[in-house]
N, C-alpha and C positions, 0 to 999 in steps of 0.2 A: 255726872254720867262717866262710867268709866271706861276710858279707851281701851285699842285695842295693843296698842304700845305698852298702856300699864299690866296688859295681861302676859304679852309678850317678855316683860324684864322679870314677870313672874317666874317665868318660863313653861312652856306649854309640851316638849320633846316627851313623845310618849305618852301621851294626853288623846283624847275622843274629843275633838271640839264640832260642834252643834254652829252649822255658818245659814245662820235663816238669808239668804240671797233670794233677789226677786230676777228669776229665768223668765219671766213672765213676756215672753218675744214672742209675735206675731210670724205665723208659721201661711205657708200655699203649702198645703200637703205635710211633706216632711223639710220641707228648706225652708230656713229662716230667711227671713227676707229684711228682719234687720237685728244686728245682735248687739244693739247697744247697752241694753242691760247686762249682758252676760261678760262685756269688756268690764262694763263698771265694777264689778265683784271681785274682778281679779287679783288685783292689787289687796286685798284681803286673805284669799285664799294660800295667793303665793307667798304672803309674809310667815303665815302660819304652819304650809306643809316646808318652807325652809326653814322654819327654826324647828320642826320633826315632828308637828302635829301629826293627826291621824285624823283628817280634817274630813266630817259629815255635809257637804252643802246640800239643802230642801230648801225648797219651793212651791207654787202655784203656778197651774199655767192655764190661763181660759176660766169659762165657767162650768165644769162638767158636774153632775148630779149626785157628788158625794159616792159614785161608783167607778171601777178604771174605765175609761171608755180611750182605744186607742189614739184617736183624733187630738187628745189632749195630752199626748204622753211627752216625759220629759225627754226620753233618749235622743233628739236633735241635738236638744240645750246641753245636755250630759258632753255629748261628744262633741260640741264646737268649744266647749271648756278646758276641755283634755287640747283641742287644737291650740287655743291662746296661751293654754298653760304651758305648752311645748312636753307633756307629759301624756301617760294614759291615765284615764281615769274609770274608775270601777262605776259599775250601773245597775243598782237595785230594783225589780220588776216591782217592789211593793212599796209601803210606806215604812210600815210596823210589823210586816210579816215574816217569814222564815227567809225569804230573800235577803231583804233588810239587815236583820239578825246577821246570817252569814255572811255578809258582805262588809258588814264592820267588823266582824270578827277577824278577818281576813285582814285586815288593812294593816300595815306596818307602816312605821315612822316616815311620816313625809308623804302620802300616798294621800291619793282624792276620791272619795265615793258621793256619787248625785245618787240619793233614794225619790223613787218615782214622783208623781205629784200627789203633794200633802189635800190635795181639795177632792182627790181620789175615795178619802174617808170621812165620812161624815162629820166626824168629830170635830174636823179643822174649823169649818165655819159653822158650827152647833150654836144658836141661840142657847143653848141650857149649861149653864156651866159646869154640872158636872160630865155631861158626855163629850164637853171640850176639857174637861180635866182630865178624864180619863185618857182620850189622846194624847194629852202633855207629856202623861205619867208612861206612857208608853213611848213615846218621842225623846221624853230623859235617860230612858234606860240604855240609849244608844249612843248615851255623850257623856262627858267629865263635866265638860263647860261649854257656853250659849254664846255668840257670837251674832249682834244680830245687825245684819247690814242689806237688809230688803228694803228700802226707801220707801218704794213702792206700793208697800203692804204694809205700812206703820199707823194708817188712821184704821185698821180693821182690828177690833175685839175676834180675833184670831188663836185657835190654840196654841199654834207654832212662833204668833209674833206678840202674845198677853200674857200667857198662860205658861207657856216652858221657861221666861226664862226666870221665874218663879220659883223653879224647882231646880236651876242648876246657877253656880258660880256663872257671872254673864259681865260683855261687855258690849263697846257698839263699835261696830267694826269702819272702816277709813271711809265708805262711802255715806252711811250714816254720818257722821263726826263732821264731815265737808256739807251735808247738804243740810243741818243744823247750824253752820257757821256761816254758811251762805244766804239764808232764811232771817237770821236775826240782823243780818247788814239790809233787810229788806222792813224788818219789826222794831229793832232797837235803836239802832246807829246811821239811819239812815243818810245820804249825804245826798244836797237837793240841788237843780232841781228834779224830782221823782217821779218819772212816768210810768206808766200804768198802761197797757196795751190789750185788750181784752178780746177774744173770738171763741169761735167753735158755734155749734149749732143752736143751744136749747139757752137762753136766760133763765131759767130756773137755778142751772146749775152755776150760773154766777151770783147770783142775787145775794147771797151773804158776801161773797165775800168785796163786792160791790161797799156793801154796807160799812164792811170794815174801812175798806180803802178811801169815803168819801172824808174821811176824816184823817186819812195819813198822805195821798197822792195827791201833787199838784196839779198832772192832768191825768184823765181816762180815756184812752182812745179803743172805741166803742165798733168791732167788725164783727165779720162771721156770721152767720144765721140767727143770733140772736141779735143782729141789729134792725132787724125790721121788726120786733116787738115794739122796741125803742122809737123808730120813724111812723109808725104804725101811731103811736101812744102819741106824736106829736104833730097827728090830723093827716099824714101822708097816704096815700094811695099805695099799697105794696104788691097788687097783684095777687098771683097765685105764689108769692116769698113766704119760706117758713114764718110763723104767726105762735104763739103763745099769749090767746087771748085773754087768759085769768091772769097773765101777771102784768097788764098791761097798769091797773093801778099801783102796783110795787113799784114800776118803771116810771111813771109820773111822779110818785114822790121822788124819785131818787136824783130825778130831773130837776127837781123844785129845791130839792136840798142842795145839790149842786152848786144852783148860784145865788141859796142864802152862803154859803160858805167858803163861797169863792173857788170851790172849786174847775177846774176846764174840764169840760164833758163834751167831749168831740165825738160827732156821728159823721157817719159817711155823706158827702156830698156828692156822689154817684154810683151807677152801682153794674157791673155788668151783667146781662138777663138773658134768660133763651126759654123757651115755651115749655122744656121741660128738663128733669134731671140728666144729665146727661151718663154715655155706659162710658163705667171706670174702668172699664176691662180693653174693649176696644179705641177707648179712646177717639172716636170720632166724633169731628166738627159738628158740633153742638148748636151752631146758627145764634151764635154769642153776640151781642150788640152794648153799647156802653147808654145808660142814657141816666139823665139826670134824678136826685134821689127822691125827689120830690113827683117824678112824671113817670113812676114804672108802670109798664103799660098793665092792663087785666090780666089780660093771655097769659103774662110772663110773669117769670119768678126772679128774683137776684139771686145769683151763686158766688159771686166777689163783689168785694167793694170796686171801686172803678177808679180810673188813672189817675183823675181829681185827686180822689179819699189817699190814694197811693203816696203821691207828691205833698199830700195835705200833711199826712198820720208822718213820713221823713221829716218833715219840716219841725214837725212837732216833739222830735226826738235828738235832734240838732243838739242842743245846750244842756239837755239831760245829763245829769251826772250819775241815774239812777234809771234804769229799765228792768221793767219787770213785764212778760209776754208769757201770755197763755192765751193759746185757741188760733188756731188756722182764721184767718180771714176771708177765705172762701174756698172753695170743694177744689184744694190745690192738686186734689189726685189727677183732676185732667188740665191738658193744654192750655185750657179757655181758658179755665179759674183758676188759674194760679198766680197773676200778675199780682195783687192785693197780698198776698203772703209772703212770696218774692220782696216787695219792695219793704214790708217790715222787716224781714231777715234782714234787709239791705242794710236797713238803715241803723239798726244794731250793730253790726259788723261794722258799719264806718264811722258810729260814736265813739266818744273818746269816752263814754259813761259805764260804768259795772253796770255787766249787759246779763241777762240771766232768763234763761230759755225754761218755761214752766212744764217741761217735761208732757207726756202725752203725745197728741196731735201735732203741737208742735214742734218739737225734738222731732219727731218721724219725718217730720213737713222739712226740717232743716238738712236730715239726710238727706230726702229723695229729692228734695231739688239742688242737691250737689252742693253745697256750702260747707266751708274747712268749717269743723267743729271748733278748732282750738281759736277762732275770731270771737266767739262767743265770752264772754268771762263766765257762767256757767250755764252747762246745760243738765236741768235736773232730769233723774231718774222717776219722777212721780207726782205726774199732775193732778192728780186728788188730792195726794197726800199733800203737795205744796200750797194748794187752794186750803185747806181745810187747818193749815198750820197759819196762813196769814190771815184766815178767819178768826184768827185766836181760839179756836177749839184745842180741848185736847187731844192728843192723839196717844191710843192708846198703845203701842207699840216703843211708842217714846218714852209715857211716862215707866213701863214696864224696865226699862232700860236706867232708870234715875235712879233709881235707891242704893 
């Protein structure tokens, strides 16, 4: 894969470079409410318009339907880019259109332009490859060369992130480079012992990479909403607690392999509960109770694991030389449930182990409950993408990037 240093000694001054960046920040209205992807790019961006690029960054933002719809426009992202860069940066209304056109035309050596959101045109996410080829062929005619450093958006068969840089000179820019060097200290080199921390809501969306992992992590520590499939699957009362009844045999074998293999498969030993979701907006007391994981009552749902599972899951992180966390532990957005997420940041932060935050949920969970990032050893950009990269899948964004 070739860097963005080997393009740079190329020399890029006076050059159209193509910076595929994942803007992809969660907006209230028009304010960003956290802009940790759009820091991550930067240190790309500003290498390329200081050595005199004429540097194009696009992106996705949301899920919008292949037409502009304001609610997902990039101009927030655009102009808190221009903020970090200490510069102004130009802002294209379209993707590929006469906006687009004239606004890279415009751009002089050293200069930044955000063109609008690429998922604005159907093409970007086109199952048919030629109406995502076509997009490409029109997204090339805007660049010299491909720079492609959206983390984020690297397991998507994507026009912008498969398919362009196909058609132009490409490299992989410093946030790619680090979260590929960070990943194989997870898959190739691992140093043990190697903990495994898993949450968020659905076990579906773990269940490979479960799979992978029963065979590489010493232990699994099992939170979030997908752990009462798990407690569920091993005879427990869960209440009205999120439930994923069809994969409740996936989850029994995964139990059973477990401890032909030795592996530690740790589930919550308590869990705290309240009769119903509680509002993430007002944040009011939820009528939250701790009680044991085995005894949640009918009424009630769990929304965090409990101070048990809390002190259980730190303990279990102690001696780790190897942390790997993806998925909140429970609904950390409010007061009540956030004790169980709290105490895994925690105890990350006070390992002496390469600690590394799976991007998503929990990267956002690390901001908002106030924790210095730089405690972390890393915090990825892309919690799909890093789930689906230690599943051993390929990822097509990556392999695009390899030749």
């Amino acid at each position: 894969m070739k860097t963005i240093d080997e393009l740079l000694a190329e020399g890029v001054g006076g050059k159209r470079v193509f910076v595929r960046a994942d803007l992809n920040v969660p907006l209230d209205g028009t304010t960003i409410t956290d802009d940790g992807r759009i820091r991550a790019v930067v240190p790309t961006v500003k290498a390329l318009a200081e050595a005199g690029a004429r540097v194009v960054v696009a992106s996705h933002l949301g899920r919008p339907k292949g037409a502009p719809d304001p609610a997902f426009s990039l101009a927030p992202a655009a102009a808190r880019l221009g903020e970090l860069l200490g510069t102004g940066v130009e802002f294209a209304t379209d993707t590929v259109g006469d906006s687009a056109t004239a606004t890279v035309a415009a751009l002089t050596d050293g200069q930044v332009a955000v063109i609008e959101n690429l998922r604005f045109n159907p093409g970007e996410t086109s199952k048919d490859d030629a109406e995502r080829g076509a997009f490409a062929d029109r997204l090339a005619s805007l660049a010299d060369l491909y720079v492609g450093d959206g983390f984020g958006a690297v397991h998507r068969k994507h026009a912008s992130v498969y398919d362009l840089p196909a058609r132009l000179p490409h490299a992989a820019g410093y946030l790619i480079a680090n979260e590929v060097a960070v990943l194989k200290k997870l898959t190739e080199d691992v140093q043990r012992p190697y903990v495994v921390a898993l949450g968020g809501a659905k076990v579906s969306d773990k269940l490979a990479v479960i799979d992978q992992l029963l065979g590489k992590a010493d232990r699994i520590l099992i939170g979030g909403g997908m752990a009462y499939t798990f407690l569920k699957a091993k005879g427990y009362e869960i209440g009205k607690s999120l439930l994923q009844e069809d994969q409740i045999p996936a989850v029994i074998e995964y139990i059973e392999r477990a401890e032909k293999t030795g592996v530690e498969l740790v589930l919550p030993v308590d869990a705290v509960v309240a009769q119903a979701f509680p509002d993430l907006k007002t944040k009011a007391p939820a009528g939250a109770t701790a009680v044991a994981a085995d005894a949640i009552p009918a009424d009630q749902m769990g929304l965090d694991v409990g101070p048990e599972t809390g002190a259980l899951y730190a303990s279990k992180i102690t001696d780790a030389a190897t942390v790997f966390w993806n998925g909140p532990m429970g609904v950390f957005e409010h007061p009540d449930f956030a004790e169980g997420t709290k105490a895994v940041a925690q105890s990350l932060v006070d390992s002496k182990a390469f600690t590394v935050v799976g991007g998503g949920d929990s990267a956002a969970a690390v901001r908002i409950l106030g924790f210095d990032e730089t405690a972390f050893g890393h915090i990825s950009t892309g919690g799909g993408a890093s789930l689906e990269y230690l599943e051993g899948k390929t990822l097509p964004g990556l392999a695009a990037l390899e030749d």
